[in-house]
C-alpha positions in Angstrom: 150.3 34.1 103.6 150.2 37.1 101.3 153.5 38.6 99.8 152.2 42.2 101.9 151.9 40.0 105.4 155.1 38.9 104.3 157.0 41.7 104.0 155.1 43.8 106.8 156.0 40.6 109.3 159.6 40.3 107.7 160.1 43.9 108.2 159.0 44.1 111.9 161.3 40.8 112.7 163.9 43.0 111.2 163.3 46.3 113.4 162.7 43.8 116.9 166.1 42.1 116.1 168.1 45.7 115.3 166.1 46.7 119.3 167.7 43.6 120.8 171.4 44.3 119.7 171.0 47.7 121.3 170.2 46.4 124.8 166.3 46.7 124.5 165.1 43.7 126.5 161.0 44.4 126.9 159.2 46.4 124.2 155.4 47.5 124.7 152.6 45.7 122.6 148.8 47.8 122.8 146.0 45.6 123.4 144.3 45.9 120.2 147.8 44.8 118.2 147.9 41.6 120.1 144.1 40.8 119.1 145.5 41.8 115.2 148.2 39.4 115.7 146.2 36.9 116.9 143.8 36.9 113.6 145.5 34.6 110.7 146.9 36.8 107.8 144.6 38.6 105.6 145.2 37.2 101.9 144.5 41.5 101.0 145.1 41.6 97.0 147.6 43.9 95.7 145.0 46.6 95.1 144.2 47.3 98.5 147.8 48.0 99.9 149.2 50.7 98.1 152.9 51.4 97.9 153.3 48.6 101.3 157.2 49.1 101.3 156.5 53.1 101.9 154.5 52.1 104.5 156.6 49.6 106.2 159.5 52.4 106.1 157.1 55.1 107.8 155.8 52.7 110.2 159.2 51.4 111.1 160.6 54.5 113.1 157.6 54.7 115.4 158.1 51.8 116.3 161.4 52.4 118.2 161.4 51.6 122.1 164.0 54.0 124.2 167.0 51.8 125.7 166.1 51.4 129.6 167.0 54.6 131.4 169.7 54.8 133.8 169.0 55.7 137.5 169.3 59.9 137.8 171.8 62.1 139.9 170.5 62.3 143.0 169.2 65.9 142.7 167.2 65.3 139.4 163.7 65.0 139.7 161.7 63.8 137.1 158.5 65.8 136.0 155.2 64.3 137.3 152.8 63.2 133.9 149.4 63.4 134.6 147.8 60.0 134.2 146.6 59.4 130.6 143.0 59.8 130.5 140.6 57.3 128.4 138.8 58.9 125.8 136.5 57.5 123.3 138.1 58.6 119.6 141.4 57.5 120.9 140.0 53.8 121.3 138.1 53.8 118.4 139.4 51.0 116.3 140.8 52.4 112.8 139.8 51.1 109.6 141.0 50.8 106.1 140.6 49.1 102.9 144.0 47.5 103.7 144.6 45.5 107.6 147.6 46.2 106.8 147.5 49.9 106.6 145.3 49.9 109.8 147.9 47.7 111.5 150.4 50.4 111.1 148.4 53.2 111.8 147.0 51.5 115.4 150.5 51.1 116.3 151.5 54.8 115.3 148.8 55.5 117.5 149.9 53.6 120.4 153.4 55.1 120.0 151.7 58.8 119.8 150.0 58.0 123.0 152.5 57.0 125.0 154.9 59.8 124.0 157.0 61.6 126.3 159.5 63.0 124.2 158.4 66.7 125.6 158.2 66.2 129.5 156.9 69.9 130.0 154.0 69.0 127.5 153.4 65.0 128.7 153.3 66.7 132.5 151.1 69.6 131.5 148.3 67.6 129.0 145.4 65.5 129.8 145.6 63.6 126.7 147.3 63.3 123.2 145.2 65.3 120.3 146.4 62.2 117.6 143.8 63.0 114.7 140.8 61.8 113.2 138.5 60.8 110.4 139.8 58.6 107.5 142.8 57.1 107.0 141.9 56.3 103.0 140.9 60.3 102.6 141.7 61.8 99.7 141.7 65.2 101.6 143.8 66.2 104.9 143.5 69.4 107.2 146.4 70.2 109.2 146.6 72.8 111.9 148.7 74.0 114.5 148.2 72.4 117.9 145.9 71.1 120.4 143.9 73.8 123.0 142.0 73.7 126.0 138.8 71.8 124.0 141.0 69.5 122.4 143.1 68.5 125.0 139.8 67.9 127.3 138.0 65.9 124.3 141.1 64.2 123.1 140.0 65.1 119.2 141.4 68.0 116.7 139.2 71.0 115.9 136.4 70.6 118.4 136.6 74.5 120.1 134.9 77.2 118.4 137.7 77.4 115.5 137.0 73.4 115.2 133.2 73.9 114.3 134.1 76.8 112.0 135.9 74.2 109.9 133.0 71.6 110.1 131.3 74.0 108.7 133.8 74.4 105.7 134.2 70.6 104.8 130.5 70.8 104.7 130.6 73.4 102.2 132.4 71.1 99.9 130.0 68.3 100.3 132.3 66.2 102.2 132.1 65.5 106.2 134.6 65.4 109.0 134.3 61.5 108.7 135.2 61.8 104.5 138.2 64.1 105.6 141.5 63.1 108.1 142.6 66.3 110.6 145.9 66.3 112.6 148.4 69.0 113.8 151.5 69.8 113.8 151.7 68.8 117.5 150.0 66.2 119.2 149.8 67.6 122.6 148.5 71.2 123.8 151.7 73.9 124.3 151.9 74.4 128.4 150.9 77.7 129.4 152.5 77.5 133.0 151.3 80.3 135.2 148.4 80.9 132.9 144.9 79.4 133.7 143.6 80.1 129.7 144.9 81.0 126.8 147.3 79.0 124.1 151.1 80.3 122.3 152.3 78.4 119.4 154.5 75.5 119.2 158.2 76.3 119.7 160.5 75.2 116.9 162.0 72.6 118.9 158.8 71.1 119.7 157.3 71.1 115.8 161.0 69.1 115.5 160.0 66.7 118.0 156.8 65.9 116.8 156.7 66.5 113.2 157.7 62.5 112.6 154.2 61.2 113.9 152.4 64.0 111.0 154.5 62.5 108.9 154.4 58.8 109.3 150.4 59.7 109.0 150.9 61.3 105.9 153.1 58.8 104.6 150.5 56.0 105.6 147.2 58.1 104.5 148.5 58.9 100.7 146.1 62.3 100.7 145.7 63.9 97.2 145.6 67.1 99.0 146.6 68.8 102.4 145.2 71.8 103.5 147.9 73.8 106.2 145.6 76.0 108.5 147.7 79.0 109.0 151.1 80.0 109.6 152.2 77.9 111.9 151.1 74.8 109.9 152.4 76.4 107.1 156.3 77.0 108.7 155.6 73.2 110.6 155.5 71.5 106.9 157.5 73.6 104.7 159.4 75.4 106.9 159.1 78.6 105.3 158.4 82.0 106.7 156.8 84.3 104.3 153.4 84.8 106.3 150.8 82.8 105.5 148.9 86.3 103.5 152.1 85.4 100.8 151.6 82.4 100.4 147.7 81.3 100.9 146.1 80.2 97.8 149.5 79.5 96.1 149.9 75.8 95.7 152.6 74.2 97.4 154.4 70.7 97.6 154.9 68.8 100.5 156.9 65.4 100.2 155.4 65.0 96.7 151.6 66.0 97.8 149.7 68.7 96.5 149.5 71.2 99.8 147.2 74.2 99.8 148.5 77.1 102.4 145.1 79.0 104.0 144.3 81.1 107.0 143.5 79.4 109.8 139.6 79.0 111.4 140.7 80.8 114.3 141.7 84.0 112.3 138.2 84.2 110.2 136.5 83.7 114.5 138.6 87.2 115.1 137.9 88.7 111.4 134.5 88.2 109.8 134.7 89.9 107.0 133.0 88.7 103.9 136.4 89.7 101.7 137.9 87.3 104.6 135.8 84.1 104.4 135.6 84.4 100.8 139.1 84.3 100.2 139.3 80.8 102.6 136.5 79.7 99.9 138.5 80.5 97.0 141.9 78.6 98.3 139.2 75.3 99.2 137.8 76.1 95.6 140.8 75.3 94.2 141.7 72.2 96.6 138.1 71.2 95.0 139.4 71.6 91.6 142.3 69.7 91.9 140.7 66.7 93.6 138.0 67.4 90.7 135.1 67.4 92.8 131.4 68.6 91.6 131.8 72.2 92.3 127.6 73.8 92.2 127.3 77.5 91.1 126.1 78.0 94.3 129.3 76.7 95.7 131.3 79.4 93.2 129.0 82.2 94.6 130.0 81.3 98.3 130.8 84.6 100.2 130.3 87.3 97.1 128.7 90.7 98.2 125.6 90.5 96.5 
């Protein structure tokens, strides 16, 4: 048994025996964990599970199972959640360079998807947006939240802002699949009374949800994040000095290079060449720092002739 099995197995033991003195008697298990506990321990060498104790501590919290709810008053009626709907890229089985790390980040996922922290949001969505792409990328894209498309497809940036980004990693020579993308929240804002349209996350909801972007970053180790817009911006840094301030300015979030830009919805409402090229120049600079082959072509990107 490897020393990482080890301490991953020690660690959960741990958490399952802290859930039992508080009362919690029954504690869900996803399908696809039982299969992974049912495999004998991968003898991973040290190389392929990087920094496991940070890991163990971000996976740890996800983990937690509510105490069993007490009956309501009479009068309270609980909000009706729409039935989770199956959707392909939320069963698609996650891979990484280290079981371990996969481990952990199938059982974020499971916690994600069962979340009802927000009742107004788990009654109102048709699925949880959870992310997608790699979890060994070197690169991260974080946005704001989930809309109509995404909530439908169950996958980040899929609408028309979605394929205006696709278009940008391409740029850089990398693909969606090269690349992780999450949001700030993991299930689309309600709109009630509204039959289209989006508003951003409240502050209380980015509170709620923040912990599942950040057990992701925790677990993916990115050399870079790239906050789409303000609300991304405020959602990791928690400042408010308008995303015109601060784009193109690096920033630090919990130790990891983060590169504030507008996000692909704005350049959808303002085409201007002065516009896109200025989203060029802040992924320019993410290109620099993750020293990637950077083509004069690339550097001409959006000039007027």
């Amino acid at each position: 048994m490897s020393d990482g099995y080890r301490q991953l197995l020690d660690a959960t033991i741990q958490h399952l025996e802290g859930l039992k003195s508080r009362g919690v008697r029954h504690v869900a298990v996803a399908p696809e964990t039982l299969r992974a506990l049912a495999l004998p321990p991968a003898a991973a060498p040290k190389s392929q599970i990087p920094n496991l104790k940070s890991q163990i501590q971000a996976v740890a919290p996800s983990l937690k199972t509510e105490p069993a709810i007490s009956m309501p008053p009479k009068k309270t009626v609980a909000p009706a959640l729409k039935p989770h709907a199956p959707n392909a890229s939320l069963q698609t089985p996650i891979i990484s360079a280290s079981p371990e790390k996969a481990a952990a980040f199938a059982a974020l996922r499971e916690c994600a998807l069962a979340c009802v922290k927000c009742p107004h949001l788990a009654a109102s969505r048709t699925t949880v947006v959870f992310g997608v792409g790699n979890i060994d990328a070197k690169l991260m894209f974080v946005g704001e939240a989930p809309g109509a498309d995404e909530d439908e497809q169950g996958e980040p940036f899929v609408g028309r802002a979605g394929q205006l980004l696709t278009k940008i990693i391409l740029a850089t020579g990398l693909s969606r699949a090269d690349v992780y993308i999450a949001n700030i929240l993991k299930c689309r804002p309600d709109t009630p009374g509204q039959s289209a349209g989006n508003r951003p996350p409240t502050p209380e909801e980015r509170a709620t949800c923040i912990p599942y972007l950040q057990e992701q970053i925790d677990l993916i180790q990115p050399r870079a994040i790239v906050a789409l817009g303000a609300t991304a911006v405020e959602g990791l840094l928690g400042k408010t000095l308008g995303i015109t301030k601060l784009r193109g300015q690096w920033q630090t979030y919990r130790g990891t290079p983060l590169m504030p830009t507008y996000h692909p919805a704005y350049l959808l409402r303002n085409q201007a060449m002065s516009e896109k090229r200025k989203v060029w120049e802040d992924l320019l600079l993410v290109m620099e720092k993750l020293e990637m082959p950077i083509s004069e072509k690339q550097r001409n990107y959006f000039l007027k002739a």
